[in-house]
C-alpha positions as CSV (number, residue, x, y, z in Angstrom):
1,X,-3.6,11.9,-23.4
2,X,0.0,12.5,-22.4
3,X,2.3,11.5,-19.7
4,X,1.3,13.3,-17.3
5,X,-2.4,12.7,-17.6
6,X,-1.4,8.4,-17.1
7,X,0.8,9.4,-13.7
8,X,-2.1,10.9,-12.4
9,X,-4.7,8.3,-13.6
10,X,-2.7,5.5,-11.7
11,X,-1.2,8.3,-8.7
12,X,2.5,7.5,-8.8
13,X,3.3,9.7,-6.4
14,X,1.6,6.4,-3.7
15,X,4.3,4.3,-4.9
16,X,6.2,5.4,-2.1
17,X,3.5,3.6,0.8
18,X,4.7,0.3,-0.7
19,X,7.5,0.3,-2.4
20,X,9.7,0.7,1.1
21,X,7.9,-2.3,2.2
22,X,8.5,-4.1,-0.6
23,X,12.5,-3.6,-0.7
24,X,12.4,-4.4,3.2
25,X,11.6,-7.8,2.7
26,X,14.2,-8.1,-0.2
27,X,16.6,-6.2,2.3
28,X,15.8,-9.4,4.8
29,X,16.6,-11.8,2.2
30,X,19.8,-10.3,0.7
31,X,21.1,-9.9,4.0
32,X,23.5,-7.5,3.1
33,X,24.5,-9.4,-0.4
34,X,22.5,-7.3,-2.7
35,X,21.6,-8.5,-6.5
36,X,21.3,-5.4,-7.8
37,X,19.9,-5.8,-11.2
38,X,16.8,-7.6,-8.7
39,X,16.3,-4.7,-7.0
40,X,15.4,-2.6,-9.9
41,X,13.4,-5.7,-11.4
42,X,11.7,-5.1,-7.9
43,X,11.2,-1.6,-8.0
44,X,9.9,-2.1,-11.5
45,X,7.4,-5.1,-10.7
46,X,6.2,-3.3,-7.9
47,X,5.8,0.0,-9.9
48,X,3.9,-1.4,-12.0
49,X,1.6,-4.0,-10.1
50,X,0.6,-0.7,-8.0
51,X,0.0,0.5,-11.9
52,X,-2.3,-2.6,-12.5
53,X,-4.0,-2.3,-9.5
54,X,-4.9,1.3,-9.4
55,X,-6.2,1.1,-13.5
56,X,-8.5,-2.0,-12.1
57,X,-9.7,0.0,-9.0
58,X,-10.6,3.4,-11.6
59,X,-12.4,1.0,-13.9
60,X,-14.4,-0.9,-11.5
61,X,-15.2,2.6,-9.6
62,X,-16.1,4.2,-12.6
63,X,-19.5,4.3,-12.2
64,X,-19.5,5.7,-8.6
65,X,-16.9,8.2,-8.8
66,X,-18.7,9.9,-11.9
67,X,-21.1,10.9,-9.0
68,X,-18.7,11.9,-7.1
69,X,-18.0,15.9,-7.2
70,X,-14.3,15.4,-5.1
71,X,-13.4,13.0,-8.2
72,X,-14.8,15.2,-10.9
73,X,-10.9,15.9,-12.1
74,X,-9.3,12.5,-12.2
75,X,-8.7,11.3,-15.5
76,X,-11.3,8.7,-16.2
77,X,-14.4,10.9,-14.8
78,X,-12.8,14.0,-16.6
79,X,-12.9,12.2,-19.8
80,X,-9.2,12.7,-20.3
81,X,-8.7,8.6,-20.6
82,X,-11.4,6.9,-22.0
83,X,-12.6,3.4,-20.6
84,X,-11.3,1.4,-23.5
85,X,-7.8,3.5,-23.2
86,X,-8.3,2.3,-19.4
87,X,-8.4,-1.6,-20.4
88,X,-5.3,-1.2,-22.7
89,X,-3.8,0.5,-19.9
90,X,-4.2,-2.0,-17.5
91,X,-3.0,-4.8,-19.8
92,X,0.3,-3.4,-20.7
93,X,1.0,-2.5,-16.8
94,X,-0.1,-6.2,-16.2
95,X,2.1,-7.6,-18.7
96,X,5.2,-5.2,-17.9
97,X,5.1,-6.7,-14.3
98,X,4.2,-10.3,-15.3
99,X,7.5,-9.8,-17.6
100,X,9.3,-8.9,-14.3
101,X,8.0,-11.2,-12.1
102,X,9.4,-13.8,-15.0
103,X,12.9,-12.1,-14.9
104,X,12.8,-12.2,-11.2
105,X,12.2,-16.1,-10.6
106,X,10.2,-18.8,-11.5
107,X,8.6,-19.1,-8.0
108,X,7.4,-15.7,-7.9
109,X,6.0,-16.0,-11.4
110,X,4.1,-18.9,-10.2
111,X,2.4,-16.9,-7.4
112,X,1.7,-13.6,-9.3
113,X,-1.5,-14.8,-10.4
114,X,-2.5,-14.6,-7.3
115,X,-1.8,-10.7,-6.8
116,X,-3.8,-9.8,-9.9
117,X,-6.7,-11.9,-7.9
118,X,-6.2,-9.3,-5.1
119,X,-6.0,-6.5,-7.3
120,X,-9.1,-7.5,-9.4
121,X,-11.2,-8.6,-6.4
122,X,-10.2,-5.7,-3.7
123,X,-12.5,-2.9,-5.9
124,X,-15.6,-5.0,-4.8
125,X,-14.9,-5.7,-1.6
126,X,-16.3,-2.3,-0.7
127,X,-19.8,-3.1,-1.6
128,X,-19.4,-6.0,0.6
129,X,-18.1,-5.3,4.0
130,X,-16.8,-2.1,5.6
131,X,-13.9,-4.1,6.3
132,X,-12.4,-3.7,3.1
133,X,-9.7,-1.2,4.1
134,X,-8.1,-4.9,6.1
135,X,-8.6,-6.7,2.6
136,X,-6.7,-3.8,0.4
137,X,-4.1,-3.5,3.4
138,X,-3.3,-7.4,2.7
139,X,-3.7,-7.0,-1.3
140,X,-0.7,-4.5,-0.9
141,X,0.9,-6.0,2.0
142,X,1.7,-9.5,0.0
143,X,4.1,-7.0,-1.8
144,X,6.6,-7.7,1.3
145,X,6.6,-11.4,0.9
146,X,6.5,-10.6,-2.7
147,X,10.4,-8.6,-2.2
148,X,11.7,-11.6,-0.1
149,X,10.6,-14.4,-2.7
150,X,12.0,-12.3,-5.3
151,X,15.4,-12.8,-3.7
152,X,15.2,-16.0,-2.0
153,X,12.4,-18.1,-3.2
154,X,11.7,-20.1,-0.4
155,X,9.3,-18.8,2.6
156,X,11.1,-18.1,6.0
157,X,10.5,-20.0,8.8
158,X,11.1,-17.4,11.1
159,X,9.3,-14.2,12.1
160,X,10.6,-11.1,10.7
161,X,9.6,-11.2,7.4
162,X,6.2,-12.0,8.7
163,X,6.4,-9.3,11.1
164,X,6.8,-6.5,8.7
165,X,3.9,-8.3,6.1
166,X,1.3,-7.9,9.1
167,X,2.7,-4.3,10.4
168,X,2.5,-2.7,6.6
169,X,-1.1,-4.1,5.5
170,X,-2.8,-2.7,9.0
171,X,-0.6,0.3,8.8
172,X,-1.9,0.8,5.1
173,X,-5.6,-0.3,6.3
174,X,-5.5,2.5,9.1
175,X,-4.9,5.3,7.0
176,X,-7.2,4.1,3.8
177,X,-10.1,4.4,7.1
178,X,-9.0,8.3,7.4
179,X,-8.6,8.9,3.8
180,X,-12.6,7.7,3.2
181,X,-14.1,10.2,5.6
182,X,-14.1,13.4,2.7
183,X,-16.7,10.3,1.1
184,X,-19.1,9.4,3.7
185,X,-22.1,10.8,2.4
186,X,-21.7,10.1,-1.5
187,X,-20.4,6.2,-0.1
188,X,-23.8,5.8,1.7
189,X,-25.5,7.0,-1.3
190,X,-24.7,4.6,-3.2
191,X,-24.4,1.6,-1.3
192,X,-20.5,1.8,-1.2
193,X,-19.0,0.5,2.7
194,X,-16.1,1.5,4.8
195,X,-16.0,1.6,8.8
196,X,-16.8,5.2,8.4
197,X,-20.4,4.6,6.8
198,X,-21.3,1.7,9.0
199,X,-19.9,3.0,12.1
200,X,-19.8,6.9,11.9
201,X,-16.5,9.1,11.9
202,X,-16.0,8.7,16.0
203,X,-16.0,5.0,15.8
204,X,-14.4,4.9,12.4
205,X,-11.4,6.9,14.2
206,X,-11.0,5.2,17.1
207,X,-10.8,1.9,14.8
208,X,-8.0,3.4,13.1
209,X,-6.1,4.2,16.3
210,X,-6.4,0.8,16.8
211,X,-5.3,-0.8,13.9
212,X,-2.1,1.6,13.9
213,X,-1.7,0.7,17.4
214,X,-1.9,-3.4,16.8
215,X,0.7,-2.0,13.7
216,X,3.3,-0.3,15.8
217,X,2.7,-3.1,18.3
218,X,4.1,-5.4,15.0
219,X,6.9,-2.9,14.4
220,X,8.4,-3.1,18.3
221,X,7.8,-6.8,18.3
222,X,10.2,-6.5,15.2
223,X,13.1,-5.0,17.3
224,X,13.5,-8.0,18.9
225,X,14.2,-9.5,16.4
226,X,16.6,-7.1,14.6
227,X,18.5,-6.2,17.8
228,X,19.6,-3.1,16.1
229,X,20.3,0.8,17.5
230,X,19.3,2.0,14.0
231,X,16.1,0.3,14.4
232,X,15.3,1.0,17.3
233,X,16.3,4.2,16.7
234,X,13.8,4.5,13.3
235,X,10.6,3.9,15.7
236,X,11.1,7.4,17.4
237,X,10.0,9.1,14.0
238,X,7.3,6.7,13.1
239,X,5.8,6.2,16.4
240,X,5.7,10.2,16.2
241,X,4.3,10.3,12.6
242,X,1.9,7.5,13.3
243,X,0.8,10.0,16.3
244,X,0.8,13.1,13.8
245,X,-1.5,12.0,11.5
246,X,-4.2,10.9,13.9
247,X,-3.7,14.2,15.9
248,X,-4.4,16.3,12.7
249,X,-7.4,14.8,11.3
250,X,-10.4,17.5,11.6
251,X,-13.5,15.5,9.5
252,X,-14.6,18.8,8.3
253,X,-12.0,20.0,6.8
254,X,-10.9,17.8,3.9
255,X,-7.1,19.4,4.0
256,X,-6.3,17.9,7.2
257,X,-7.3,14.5,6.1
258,X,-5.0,14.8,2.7
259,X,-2.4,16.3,4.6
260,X,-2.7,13.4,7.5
261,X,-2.9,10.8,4.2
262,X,-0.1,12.0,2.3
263,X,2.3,13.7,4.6
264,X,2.7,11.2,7.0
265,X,2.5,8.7,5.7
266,X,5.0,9.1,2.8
267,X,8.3,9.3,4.5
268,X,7.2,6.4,7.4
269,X,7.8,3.3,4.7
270,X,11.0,5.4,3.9
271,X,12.5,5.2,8.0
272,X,11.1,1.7,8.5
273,X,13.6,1.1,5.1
274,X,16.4,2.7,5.7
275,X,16.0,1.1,9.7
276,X,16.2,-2.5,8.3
277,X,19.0,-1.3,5.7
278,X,21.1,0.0,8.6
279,X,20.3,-3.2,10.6
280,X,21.0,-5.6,8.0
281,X,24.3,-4.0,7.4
282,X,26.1,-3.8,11.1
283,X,24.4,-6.9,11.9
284,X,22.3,-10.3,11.5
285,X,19.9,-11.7,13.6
């Protein structure tokens, strides 16, 4: 097994639907004094707590995506990584972002337990309720107060922060309902549960519009607080990428749904960033 083959097994490349999230709430707690040597403690903790979760999500899927033809490539079904190369995986990304949540502070060392919790327990939340796309939404969400703590280990009394923790776990949750349509039929199969399967593909939309409607709702109610151009300015884009990707979607053909998943979706945490960045710098709130 090589390089490669381990970027794939933990998909890297979705790095980029947290990570912006992440360094926004250290962005609101530097405001505009920036510890740099944190931020790449940051960008390493987070890298590798997405690492974490991902190996715990393959392992506890395991036995439902081997009968699963769309997952017949990835690297644990393919036989590429074996399930005991899985478990020494997952300890060595746990212990490389334990190590950095150590560097970081002894507060949000304290707390990390709690994310491998989410991480461990989010898997089987599918064979529970369809609602689980709300539950990994929050699991990945907690990465914003996570970014903020790291900085300033003390929780905010006011909104902003908070603001940006609800708008990026239903943002996430909205899009994880669109990405499980391709899955329907094998999820039913085998007892697995997501809006789409309890609720069909029309409701299982419209819920999505929804939930990235309460999220851009979340993102406006933000600008209020920012009182920033730049801001302001960075909605135009997402509101139209939010649009985008719910415009696209065709539920028979599977490309629209990657390309509404991944397209989309990868540069919006990048605007919301560089918006709160731009904010932070020419002003404070």
């Amino acid at each position: 097994m090589n390089l490669k083959d381990i970027i794939e097994y933990i998909k890297l490349e979705h790095t980029v639907f947290d990570l912006p999230f992440v360094l926004s709430g250290a962005v609101l707690a530097s405001q505009n004094s920036y510890d740099y040597g944190k931020l790449v403690l940051i960008l390493l903790a987070t890298t590798f707590a997405r690492a974490t979760a991902m190996s715990v999500n393959r392992i506890e899927g395991f036995k439902y995506d081997v009968r699963n033809p769309r997952k017949s490539g990835w690297t644990l079904v393919s036989g590429k990584l074996s399930l005991k190369g899985a478990l020494i995986l997952t300890a060595i990304f746990g212990t490389i972002f334990e190590v950095s949540a150590f560097l970081l502070n002894s507060f949000v060392f304290m707390l990390s337990p709690i994310v491998l919790v989410l991480f461990v327990t989010d898997p089987f939340m599918k064979r529970i309720t369809p609602w689980r796309h709300l539950y990994m939404g929050l699991t990945i969400g907690v990465g914003v107060l996570a970014g903020y703590l790291s900085i300033t280990p003390v929780f905010p009394h006011a909104w902003p922060l908070y603001l940006v923790f609800l708008a990026s776990s239903l943002w996430i949750a909205g899009f994880d309902m669109i990405y499980t349509i391709p899955d329907i039929e094998h999820d039913r199969a085998s007892g697995l549960r997501t809006v789409m399967t309890d609720f069909g593909i029309k409701t299982g939309l419209l819920l999505s519009n929804v939930v990235h409607a309460i999220t851009f709702a979340f993102f406006l109610v933000l600008a209020f607080y920012l009182n920033s151009i730049f801001y302001d300015l960075s909605l135009i884009p997402i509101l139209a990428l939010i649009i985008y990707q719910h415009y696209i979607v065709n539920p028979e053909d599977p490309n629209s749904i990657r390309v509404s998943f991944q397209n989309s979706n990868t540069f919006i945490g990048f605007i919301f960033l560089i918006g709160v960045v731009l904010s932070i710098s020419f002003q404070t709130f």
